[in-house]
C-alpha positions as CSV (number, residue, x, y, z in Angstrom):
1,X,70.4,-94.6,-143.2
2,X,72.8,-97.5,-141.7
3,X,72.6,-99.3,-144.9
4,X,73.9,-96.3,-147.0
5,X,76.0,-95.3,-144.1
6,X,77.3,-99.1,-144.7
7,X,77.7,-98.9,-148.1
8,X,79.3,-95.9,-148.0
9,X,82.3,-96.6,-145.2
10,X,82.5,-99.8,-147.3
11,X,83.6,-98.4,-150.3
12,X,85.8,-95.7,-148.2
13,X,87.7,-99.3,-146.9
14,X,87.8,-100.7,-150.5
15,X,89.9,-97.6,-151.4
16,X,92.0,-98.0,-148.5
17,X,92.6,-101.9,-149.5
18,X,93.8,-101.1,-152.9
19,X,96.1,-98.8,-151.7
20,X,97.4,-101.3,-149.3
21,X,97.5,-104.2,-152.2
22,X,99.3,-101.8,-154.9
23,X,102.0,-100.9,-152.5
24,X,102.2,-104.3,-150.9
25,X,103.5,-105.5,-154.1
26,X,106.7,-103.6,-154.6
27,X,109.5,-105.3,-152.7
28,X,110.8,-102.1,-151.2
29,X,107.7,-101.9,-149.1
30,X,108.2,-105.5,-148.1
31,X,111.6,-105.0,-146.9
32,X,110.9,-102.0,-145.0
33,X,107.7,-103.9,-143.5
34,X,109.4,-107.0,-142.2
35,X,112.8,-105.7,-142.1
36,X,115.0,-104.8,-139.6
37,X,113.1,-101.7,-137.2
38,X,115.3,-98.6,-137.3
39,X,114.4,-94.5,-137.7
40,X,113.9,-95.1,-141.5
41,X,111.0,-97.7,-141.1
42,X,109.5,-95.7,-138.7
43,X,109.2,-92.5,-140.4
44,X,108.6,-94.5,-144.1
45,X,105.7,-96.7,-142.2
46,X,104.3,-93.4,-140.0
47,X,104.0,-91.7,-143.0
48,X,102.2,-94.3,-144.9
49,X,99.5,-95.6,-142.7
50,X,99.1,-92.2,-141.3
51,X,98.3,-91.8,-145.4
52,X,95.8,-93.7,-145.0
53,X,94.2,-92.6,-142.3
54,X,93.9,-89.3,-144.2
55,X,92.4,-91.5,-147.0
56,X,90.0,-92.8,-144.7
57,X,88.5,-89.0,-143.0
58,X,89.0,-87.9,-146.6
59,X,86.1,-90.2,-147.8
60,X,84.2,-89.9,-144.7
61,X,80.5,-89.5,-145.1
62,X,79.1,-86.1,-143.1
63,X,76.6,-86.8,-140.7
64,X,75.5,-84.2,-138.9
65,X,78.5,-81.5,-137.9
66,X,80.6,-84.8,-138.1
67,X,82.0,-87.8,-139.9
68,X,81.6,-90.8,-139.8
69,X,84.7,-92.6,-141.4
70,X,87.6,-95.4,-141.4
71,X,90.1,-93.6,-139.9
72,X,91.1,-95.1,-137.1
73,X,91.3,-98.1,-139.7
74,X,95.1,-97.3,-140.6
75,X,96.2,-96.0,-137.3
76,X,95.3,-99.2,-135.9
77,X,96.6,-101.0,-138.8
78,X,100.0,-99.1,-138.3
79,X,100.7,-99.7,-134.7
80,X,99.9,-103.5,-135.6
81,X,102.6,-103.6,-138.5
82,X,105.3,-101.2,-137.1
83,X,105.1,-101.2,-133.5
84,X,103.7,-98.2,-130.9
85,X,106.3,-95.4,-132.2
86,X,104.2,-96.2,-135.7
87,X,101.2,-97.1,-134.5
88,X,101.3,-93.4,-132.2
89,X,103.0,-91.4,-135.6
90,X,100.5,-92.7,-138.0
91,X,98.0,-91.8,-135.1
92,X,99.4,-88.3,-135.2
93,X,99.0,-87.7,-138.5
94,X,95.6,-88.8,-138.8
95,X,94.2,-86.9,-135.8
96,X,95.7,-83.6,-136.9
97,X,94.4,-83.8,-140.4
98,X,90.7,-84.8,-138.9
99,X,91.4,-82.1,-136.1
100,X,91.8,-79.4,-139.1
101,X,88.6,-80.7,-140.8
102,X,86.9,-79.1,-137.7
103,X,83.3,-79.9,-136.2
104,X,82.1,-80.1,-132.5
105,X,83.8,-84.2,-132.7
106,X,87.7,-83.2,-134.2
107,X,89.2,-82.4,-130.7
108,X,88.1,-85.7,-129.5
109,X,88.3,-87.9,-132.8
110,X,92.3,-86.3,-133.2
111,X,93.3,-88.0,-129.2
112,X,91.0,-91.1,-130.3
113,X,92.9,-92.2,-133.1
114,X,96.5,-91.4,-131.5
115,X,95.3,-93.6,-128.4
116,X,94.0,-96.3,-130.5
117,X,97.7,-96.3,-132.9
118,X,99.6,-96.5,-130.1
119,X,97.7,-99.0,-128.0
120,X,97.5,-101.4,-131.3
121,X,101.5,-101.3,-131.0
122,X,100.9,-102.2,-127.5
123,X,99.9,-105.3,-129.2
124,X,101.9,-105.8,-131.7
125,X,104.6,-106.4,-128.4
126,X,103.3,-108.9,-127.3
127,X,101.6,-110.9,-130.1
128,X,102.9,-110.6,-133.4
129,X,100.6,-109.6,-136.5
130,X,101.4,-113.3,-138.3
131,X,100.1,-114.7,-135.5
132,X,96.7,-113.3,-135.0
133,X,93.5,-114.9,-135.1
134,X,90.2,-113.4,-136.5
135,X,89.0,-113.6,-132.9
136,X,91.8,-111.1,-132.2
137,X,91.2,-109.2,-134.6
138,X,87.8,-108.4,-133.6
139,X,88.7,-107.7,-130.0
140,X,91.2,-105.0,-131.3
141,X,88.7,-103.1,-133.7
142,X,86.0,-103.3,-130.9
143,X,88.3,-101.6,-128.6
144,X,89.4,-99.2,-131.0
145,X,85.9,-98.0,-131.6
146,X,85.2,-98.0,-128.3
147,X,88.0,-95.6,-127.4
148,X,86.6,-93.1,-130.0
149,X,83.0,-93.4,-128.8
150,X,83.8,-93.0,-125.5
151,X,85.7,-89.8,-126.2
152,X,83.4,-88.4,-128.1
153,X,81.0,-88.6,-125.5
154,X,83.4,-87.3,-122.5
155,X,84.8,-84.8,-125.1
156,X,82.4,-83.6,-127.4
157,X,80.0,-80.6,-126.6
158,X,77.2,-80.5,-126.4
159,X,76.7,-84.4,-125.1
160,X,73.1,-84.7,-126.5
161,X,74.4,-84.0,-130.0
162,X,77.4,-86.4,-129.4
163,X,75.3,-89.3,-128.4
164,X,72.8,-88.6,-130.9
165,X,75.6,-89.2,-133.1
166,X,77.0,-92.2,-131.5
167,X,73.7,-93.9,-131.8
168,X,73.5,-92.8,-135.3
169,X,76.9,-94.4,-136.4
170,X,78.1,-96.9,-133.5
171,X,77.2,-100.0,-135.2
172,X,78.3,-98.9,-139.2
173,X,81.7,-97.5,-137.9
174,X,82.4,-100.4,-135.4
175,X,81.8,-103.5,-138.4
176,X,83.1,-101.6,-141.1
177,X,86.6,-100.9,-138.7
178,X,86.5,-104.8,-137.7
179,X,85.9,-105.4,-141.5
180,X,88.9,-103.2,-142.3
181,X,91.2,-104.9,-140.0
182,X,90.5,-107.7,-140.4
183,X,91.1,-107.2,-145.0
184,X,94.5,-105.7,-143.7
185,X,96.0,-108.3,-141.9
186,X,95.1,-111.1,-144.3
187,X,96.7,-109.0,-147.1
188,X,99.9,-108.1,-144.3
189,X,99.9,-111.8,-143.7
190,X,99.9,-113.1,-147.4
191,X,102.6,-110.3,-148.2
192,X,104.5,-112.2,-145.7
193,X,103.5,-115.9,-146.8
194,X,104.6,-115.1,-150.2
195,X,107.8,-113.8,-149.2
196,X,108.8,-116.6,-146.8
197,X,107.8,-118.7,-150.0
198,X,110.1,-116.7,-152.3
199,X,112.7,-117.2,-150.1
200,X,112.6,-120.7,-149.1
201,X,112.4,-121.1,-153.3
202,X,115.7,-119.4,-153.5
203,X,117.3,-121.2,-150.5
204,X,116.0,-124.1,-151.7
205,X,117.3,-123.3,-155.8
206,X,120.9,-122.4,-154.2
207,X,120.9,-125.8,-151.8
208,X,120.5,-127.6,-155.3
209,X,122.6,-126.0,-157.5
210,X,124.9,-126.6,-154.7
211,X,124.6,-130.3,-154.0
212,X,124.9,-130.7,-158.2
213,X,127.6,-129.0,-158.3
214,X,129.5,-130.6,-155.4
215,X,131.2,-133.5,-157.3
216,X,132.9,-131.0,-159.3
217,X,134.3,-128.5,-156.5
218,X,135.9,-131.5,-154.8
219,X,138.8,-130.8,-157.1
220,X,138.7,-127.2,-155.6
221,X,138.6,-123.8,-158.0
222,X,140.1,-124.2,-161.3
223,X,139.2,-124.1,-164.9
224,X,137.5,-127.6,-164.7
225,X,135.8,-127.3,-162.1
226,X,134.2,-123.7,-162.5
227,X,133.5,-124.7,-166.3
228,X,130.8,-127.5,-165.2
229,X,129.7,-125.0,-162.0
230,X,128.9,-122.5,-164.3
231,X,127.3,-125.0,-167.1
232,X,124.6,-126.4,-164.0
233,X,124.4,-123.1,-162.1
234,X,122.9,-121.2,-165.9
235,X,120.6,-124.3,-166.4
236,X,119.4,-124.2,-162.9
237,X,119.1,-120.8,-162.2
238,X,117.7,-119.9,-165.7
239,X,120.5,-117.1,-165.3
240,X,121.1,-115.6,-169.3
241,X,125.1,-115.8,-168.5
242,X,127.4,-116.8,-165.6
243,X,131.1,-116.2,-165.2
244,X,133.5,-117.5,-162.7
245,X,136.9,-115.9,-162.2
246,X,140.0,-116.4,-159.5
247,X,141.6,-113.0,-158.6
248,X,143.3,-112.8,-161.9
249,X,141.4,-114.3,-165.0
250,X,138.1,-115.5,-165.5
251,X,137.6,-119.1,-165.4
252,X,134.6,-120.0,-167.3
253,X,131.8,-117.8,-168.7
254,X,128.7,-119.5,-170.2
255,X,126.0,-118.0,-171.8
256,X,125.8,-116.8,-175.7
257,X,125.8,-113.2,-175.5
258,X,128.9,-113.7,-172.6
259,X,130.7,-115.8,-174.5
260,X,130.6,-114.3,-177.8
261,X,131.8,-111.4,-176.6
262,X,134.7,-109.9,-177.8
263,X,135.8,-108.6,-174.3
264,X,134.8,-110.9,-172.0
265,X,137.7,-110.9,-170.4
266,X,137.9,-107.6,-169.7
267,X,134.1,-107.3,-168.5
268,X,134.4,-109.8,-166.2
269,X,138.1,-108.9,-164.9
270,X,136.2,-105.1,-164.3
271,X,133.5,-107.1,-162.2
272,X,135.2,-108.9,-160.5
273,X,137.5,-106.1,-159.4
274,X,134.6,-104.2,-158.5
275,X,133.3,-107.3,-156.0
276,X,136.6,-107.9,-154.4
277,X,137.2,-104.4,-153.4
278,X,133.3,-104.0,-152.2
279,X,133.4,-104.0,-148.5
280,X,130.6,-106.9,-148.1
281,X,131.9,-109.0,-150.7
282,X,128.2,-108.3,-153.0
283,X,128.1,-106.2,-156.0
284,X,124.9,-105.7,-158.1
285,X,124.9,-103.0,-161.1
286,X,122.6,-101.7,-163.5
287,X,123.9,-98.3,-164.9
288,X,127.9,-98.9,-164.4
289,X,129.7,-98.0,-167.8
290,X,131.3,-101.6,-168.8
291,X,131.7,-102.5,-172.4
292,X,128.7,-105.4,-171.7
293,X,127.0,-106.9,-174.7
294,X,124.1,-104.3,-175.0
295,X,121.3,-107.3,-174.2
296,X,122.7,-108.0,-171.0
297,X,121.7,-104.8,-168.9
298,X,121.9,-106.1,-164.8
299,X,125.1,-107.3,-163.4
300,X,125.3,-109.5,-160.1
301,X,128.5,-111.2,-158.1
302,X,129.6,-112.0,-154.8
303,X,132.9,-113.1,-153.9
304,X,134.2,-116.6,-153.3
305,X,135.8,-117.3,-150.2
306,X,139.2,-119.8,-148.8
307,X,139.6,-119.3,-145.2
308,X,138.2,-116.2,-145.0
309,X,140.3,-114.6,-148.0
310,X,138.4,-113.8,-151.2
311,X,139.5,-116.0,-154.0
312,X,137.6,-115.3,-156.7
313,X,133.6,-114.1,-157.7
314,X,130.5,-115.6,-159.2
315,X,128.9,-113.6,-161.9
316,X,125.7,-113.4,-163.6
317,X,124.1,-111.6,-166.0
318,X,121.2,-110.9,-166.3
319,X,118.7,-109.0,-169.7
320,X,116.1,-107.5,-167.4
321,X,117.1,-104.5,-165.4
322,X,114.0,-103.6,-162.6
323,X,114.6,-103.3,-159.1
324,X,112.9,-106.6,-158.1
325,X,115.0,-108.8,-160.3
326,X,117.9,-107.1,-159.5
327,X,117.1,-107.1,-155.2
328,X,116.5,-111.3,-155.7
329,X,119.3,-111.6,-157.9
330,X,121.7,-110.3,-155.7
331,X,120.2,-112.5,-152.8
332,X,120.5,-115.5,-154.7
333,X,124.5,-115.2,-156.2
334,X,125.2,-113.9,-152.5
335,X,123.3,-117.3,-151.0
336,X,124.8,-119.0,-153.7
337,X,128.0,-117.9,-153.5
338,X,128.6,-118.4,-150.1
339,X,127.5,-122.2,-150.1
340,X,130.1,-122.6,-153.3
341,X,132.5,-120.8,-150.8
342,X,131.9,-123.4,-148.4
343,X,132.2,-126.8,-150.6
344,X,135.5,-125.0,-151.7
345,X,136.8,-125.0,-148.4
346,X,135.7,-128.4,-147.7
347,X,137.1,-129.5,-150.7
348,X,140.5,-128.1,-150.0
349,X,140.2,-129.8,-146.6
350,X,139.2,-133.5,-147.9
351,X,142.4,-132.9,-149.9
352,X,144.8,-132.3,-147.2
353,X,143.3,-134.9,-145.0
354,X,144.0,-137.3,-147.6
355,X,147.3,-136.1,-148.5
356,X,148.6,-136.2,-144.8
357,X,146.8,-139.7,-144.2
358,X,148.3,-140.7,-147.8
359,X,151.4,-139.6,-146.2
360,X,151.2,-140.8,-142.9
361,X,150.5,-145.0,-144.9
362,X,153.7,-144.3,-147.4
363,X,155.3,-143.8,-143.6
364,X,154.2,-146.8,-142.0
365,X,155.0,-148.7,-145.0
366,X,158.4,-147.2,-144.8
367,X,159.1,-147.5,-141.6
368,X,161.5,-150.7,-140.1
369,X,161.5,-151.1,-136.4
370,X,164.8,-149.8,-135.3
371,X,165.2,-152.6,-132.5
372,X,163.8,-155.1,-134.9
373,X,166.2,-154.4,-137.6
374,X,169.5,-153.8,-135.3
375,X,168.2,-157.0,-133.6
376,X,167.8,-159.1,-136.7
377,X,171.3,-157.6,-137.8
378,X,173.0,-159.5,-135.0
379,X,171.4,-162.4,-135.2
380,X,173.0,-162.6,-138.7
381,X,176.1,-161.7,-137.5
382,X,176.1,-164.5,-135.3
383,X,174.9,-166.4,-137.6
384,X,177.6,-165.6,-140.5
385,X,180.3,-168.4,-138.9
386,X,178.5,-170.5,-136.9
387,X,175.7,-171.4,-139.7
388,X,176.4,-169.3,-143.1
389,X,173.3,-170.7,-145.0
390,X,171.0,-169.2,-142.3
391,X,172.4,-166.1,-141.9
392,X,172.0,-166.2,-146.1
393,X,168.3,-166.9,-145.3
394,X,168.2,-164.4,-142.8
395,X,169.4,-161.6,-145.6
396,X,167.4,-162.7,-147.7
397,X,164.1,-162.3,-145.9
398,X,165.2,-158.8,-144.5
399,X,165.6,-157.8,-148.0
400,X,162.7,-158.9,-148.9
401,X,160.5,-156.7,-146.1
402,X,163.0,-154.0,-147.1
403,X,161.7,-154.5,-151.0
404,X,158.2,-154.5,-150.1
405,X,158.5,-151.3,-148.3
406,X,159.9,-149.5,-151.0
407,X,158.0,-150.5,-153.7
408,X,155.5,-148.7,-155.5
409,X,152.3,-147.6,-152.7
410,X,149.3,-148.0,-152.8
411,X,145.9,-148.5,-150.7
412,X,145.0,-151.3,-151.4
413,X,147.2,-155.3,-151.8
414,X,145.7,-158.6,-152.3
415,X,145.9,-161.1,-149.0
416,X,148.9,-162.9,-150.7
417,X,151.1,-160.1,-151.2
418,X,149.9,-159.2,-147.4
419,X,150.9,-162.8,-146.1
420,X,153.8,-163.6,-148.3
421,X,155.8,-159.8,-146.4
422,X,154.2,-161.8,-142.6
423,X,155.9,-165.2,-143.8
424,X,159.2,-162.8,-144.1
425,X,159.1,-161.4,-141.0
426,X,157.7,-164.5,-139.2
427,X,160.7,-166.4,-140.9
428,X,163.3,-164.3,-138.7
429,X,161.7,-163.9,-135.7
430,X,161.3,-167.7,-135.8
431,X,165.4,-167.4,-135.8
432,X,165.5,-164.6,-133.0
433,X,162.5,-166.9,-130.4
434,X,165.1,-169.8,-130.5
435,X,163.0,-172.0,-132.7
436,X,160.2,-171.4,-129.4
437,X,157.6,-169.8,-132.0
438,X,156.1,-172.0,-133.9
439,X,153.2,-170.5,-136.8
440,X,150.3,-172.1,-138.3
441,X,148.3,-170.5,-141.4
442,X,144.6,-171.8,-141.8
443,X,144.2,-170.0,-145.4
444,X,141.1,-170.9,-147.6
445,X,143.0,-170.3,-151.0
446,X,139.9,-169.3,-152.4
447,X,140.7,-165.9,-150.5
448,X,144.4,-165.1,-151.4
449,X,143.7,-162.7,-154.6
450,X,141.2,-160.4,-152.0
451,X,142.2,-157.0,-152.0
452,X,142.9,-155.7,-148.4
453,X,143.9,-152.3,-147.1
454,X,147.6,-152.0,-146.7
455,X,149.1,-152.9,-143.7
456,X,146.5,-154.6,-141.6
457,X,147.5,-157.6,-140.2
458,X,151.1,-156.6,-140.1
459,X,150.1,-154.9,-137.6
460,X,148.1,-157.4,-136.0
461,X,150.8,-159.8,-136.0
462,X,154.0,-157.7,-134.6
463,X,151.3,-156.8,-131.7
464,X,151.1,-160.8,-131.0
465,X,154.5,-161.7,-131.1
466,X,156.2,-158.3,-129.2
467,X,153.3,-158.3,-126.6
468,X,151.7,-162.1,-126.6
469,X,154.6,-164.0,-127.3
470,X,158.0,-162.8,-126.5
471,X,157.8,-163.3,-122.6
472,X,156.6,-166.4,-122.7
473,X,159.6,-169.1,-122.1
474,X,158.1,-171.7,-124.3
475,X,155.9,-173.4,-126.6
476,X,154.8,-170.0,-128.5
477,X,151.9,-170.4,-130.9
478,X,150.4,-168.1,-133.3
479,X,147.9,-168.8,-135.3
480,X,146.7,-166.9,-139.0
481,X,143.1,-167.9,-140.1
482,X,141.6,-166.5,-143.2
483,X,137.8,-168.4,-144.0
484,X,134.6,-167.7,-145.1
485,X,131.9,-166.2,-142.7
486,X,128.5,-166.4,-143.9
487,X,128.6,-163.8,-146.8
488,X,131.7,-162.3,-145.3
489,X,135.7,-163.0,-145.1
490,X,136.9,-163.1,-141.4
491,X,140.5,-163.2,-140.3
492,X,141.8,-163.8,-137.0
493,X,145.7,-163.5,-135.5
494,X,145.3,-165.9,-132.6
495,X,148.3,-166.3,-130.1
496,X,148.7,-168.5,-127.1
497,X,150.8,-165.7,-124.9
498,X,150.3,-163.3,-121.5
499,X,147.5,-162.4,-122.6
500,X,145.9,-158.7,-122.4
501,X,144.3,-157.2,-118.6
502,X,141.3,-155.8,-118.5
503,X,142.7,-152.9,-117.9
504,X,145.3,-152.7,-120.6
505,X,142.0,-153.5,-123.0
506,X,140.6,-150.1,-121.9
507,X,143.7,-148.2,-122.5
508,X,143.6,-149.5,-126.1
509,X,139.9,-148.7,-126.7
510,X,140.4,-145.3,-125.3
511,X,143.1,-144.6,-127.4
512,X,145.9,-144.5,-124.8
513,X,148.5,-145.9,-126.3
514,X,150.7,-144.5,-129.1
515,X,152.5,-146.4,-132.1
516,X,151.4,-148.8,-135.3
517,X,148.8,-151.0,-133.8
518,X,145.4,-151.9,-133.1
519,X,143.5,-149.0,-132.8
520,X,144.8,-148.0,-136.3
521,X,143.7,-151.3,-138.1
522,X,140.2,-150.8,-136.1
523,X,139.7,-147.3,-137.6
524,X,140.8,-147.8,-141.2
525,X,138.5,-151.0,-141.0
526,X,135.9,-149.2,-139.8
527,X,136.1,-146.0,-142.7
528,X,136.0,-148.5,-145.2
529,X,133.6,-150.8,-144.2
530,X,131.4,-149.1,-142.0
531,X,130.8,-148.5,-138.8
532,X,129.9,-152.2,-137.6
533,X,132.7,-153.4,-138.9
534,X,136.2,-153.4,-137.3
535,X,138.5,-155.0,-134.9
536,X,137.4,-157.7,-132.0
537,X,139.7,-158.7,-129.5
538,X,139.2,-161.8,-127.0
539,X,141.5,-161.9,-124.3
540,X,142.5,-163.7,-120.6
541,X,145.8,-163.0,-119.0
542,X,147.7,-166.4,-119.1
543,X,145.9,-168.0,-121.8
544,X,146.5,-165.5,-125.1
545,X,144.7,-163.3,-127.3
546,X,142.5,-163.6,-130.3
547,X,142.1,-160.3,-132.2
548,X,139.6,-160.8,-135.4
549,X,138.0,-158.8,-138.2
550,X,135.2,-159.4,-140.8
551,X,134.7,-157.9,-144.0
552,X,131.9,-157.8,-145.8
553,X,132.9,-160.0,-149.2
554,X,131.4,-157.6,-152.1
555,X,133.8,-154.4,-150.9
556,X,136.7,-157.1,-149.8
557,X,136.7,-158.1,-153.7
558,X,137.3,-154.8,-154.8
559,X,139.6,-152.4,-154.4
560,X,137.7,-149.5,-152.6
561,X,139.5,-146.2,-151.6
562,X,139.8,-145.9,-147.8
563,X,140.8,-143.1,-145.5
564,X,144.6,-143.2,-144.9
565,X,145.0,-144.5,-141.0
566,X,144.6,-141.8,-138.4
567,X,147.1,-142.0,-135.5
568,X,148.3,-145.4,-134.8
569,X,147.9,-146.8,-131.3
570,X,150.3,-149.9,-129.9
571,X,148.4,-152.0,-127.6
C-alpha cells in the first residue's frame, strides 16, 4: 500500500512540476515572479499556486473517507515565492476547494493548508528562496506536514479513524511534500539563474558595443559618428536594422531591408517622434500602422540624452515579432541607449574642457606683463639719448617676444624656439638689473629640436628672476641646464636669490597662490607625462632655488597632445 500510495502522490507531483516548468518559461511569469511586489503579483501568483494546489487534491488518491495528496505542495510553494499574503491566498484557495470535496478530514485539511501558505511566507521574510539549502527545505515540508497531521487529529472526528489514517499515509505524504519542495525551488532557483544570466549577457553586450563605439562618439552626435555607431551596434547586436536620428532627420540607418527602403526617412522620422513624445523616453511596437518594409515586423528605440534633454533616438528593427524578443529588445536599446547617452555627454564635455584649456594657452601665450612691458618701455626711453644702439636692441627683443606671442599656436615647440623667446626676455631684464644678472645656459645641443609643451620654462624663469633675483643687491645668477638623465631629458632653472620659506613652499603646493607659474608647469607636466612626473623644487632662504623637471625621452621626442594648463598659480 505505501509503495502504490508512493507511486501514486509521485506522479500527482510530476504533474504539478510540469506545470510549474511550462509556465516558468514565459517571461511574463518571470517578471511577475521576481518583480517588483504590488496587488497585481499577488492576485496573478495567489491564483496560480493556489492552481496548483487544486491540481494537487484533484489527483489525490482516496483512502478511506479521505485523500491523501500534494496539496499543501503549492500553498507552501507560494508563500515561499510570493510572500505570506501569497503564501495565505494560494492557501485559501486550496483549502476551500478540498473543503468542498468533503469527508470527515476537509474541515481540518482546508485550516491546514492556509496555516502552512502563510507560515512558508513567514519564511520567505526572513530567508529568501535563492538562498535556501536542501537542509531547509526539508525542515519546511516536515513542518508543513506536521501542521496537517496534527490537525487532523485535534480536528477530525472520530479520532480513531483520523489516526488510523495518519498512520496509513504519514510517511508517503511527508517525502513526497519534501520531494515536491524541494523539485520546486530548484526549478524557482534556475528560473532565476538563467535570468540573472540573460541579463548580465545583455549588460555585458551593451558595455561592449559601448566601449567599441566610444572612439567614434568622442566627436559627439552627427552623421559620422552615428554612421559607424550604427555599423558596430548591427554587427554586435545581430539587430536586422538600426537607425539613428537627431530631433529632425535620421542620421544613419543600416540594415538591407532599412536602407533600401523607399521611405526611410519617413519611418524613422514617425519613430522617433513616437519615442520623444513617450513619457519614459522607451518605445517598442509591433502592430503600429507605419509604412515598414513588410519583413521587419517589431520596432524598438529609446531616446538619446544631452543634459537631460532628449536629442535624438536609437532604433532597431527587428523580423521576429513574439513578446519575449520584443520584452529583451526593448531592455537592451533602453540599456544601450542610455550608456550612448552618456559617452555623448562626456564627449561634449572632453570638448569644452579642451576648448577652454585651448583657450586659456592662446591666453597665456598672449599675454605681456603689464609692469614688464611699461617697465621695459622706459628703460628704452631712457635709453633712446643716452645710448641709441641699446635702446635699438631693446626694441628689437621686445618685438621679438611680441612676435612669438602672436604667431600661429600651438601645443607643442621644440626647446630652441622655447630658449631663443627666454634669451629675449633675459636680454632686457639684463638691461633693467643694471648689468647685476648675469645667465649661464648649460644646453646639450643634442636636445634643442625636442618638442616641449608651450610655455614651460617661461614660466619657470620669470618666477626666478621676479621672486629669486630682483631683491637681491648683487651678483644675480641664474642658471638654464638642459642634459641627459638616464633614459630621460631633465631641465633645471637654478637661481642664486632669497630663496623660497618653507612656508611659502606649502602655499604653492596647495595651490594658494594665483597667476602663470609653477603650479601650472607642474600640472600640464604631470597630464602629459604621467603622474610621477612633474615639477621638483629645492629651496633655502638666502641661498636660492632650484626648480627641475624630467621627461621621459620617447614622449619628449614627439609631439604628444596634452591637456591645456588648468589655473595658473604664481609662487
Amino acid at each position: 500500500m505505501t509503495i502504490t500510495m508512493l507511486l501514486g502522490l509521485l506522479e500527482n507531483i510530476s504533474v504539478i512540476a510540469v506545470i510549474a516548468l511550462i509556465i516558468g518559461q514565459l517571461d511574463y511569469f518571470r517578471n511577475i515572479v521576481y518583480g517588483k511586489n504590488n496587488w497585481m503579483r499577488i492576485v496573478i501568483l495567489s491564483t496560480l499556486f493556489g492552481f496548483l494546489s487544486v491540481i494537487g487534491t484533484e489527483n489525490g488518491l482516496r483512502v478511506d473517507d479521505a485523500l491523501a495528496n500534494t496539496r499543501i505542495v503549492g500553498a507552501v510553494a507560494g508563500g515561499l515565492i510570493g510572500g505570506p499574503v501569497v503564501g495565505f491566498l494560494a492557501g485559501l484557495i486550496g483549502g476551500i476547494h478540498r473543503y468542498s470535496i468533503g469527508g470527515f478530514t476537509a474541515f481540518s485539511c482546508a485550516i491546514s493548508t492556509v496555516m502552512s501558505g502563510f507560515l512558508a511566507g513567514i519564511v520567505s521574510t526572513k530567508m529568501n528562496m535563492l538562498r535556501l539549502k536542501w537542509q531547509h527545505i526539508v525542515l519546511i515540508g516536515v513542518t508543513a506536514e506536521f501542521i496537517q497531521k496534527v490537525s487532523v487529529l485535534f480536528l477530525a472526528k472520530p479520532f480513531p479513524a483520523a489516526l488510523e489514517l495518519e498512520v496509513k499515509i504519514a510517511i508517503p505524504t511527508t517525502i513526497m511534500t519534501i520531494a515536491g519542495l524541494l523539485l520546486f525551488t530548484r526549478v524557482f532557483q534556475n528560473l532565476k539563474m538563467m535570468q540573472d544570466q540573460s541579463g548580465a549577457l545583455g549588460a555585458d553586450l551593451a558595455l561592449s558595443i559601448a566601449s567599441q563605439t566610444l572612439p567614434h562618439l568622442r566627436t559627439g552626435l552627427n552623421e559620422h559618428s552615428a554612421k559607424k555607431t550604427a555599423e558596430m551596434i548591427r554587427e554586435m547586436a545581430r539587430v536586422d536594422a538600426v537607425a539613428i536620428t537627431d530631433r529632425e532627420k535620421l542620421l544613419s540607418a543600416k540594415g538591407h531591408e532599412l536602407e533600401n527602403h523607399l521611405q526611410k526617412e519617413t519611418l524613422c522620422a514617425q519613430v522617433a517622434e513616437a519615442v520623444l513624445s513617450h513619457p519614459t523616453g522607451v518605445w517598442c511596437d509591433k502592430d503600429f500602422a507605419l509604412p515598414r518594409p513588410h519583413r521587419l515586423k517589431t520596432i524598438s528605440a529609446a531616446s538619446l540624452y544631452h543634459q537631460n534633454q532628449k536629442i535624438g533616438t536609437l532604433q532597431f528593427y527587428y523580423k521576429t515579432s513574439s513578446s519575449k524578443t520584443s520584452q529583451t529588445n526593448e531592455k537592451l536599446v533602453d540599456g544601450l541607449a542610455k550608456l550612448l547617452s552618456v559617452q555623448i555627454e562626456l564627449a561634449e564635455i572632453e570638448h569644452q574642457a579642451k576648448m577652454r584649456k585651448q583657450a586659456e594657452v592662446s591666453a597665456l601665450q598672449a599675454q605681456i606683463n603689464p609692469h614688464f612691458l611699461f617697465n621695459t618701455l622706459g628703460t628704452i626711453m631712457s635709453y633712446c639719448r643716452t645710448n641709441p644702439d641699446q635702446a635699438r636692441n631693446l626694441i628689437g627683443h621686445l618685438s621679438d617676444i611680441f612676435r612669438r606671442n602672436l604667431k600661429s599656436k600651438g601645443n607643442h615647440h621644440s626647446l630652441q624656439e622655447e630658449l631663443d623667446g627666454i634669451k629675449s626676455y633675459l636680454e632686457i631684464e639684463k638691461v633693467r638689473f643694471s648689468n647685476r644678472l648675469k645667465v649661464n645656459m648649460e644646453i646639450d645641443e643634442t636636445l634643442l629640436e625636442c618638442k616641449l609643451p608651450v610655455l614651460t620654462l617661461q614660466p619657470i624663469v620669470e618666477n626666478a628672476i621676479h621672486h629669486g633675483l630682483s631683491p637681491k643687491v648683487s651678483d644675480c645668477l641664474l642658471t638654464i641646464r638642459v642634459e641627459p638623465y638616464d633614459h630621460e631629458v631633465k631641465i633645471s632653472i637654478e637661481d642664486n636669490g632669497v630663496g623660497i620659506s618653507e612656508e611659502r613652499l606649502a602655499e604653492i603646493w596647495n595651490s594658494q597662490s594665483k597667476g602663470i607659474g609653477l603650479i601650472n608647469v607642474h600640472s600640464r607636466l604631470q597630464s602629459i607625462y604621467g603622474k610621477k612626473y612633474g615639477l621638483t623644487i629645492q629651496s633655502k632662504p638666502g641661498l636660492g632655488t632650484v626648480v627641475s623637471f624630467v621627461a621621459p625621452l620617447s614622449a619628449f621626442e614627439k609631439e604628444v597632445h596634452p591637456d591645456a594648463p588648468e589655473n595658473d598659480h604664481h609662487r
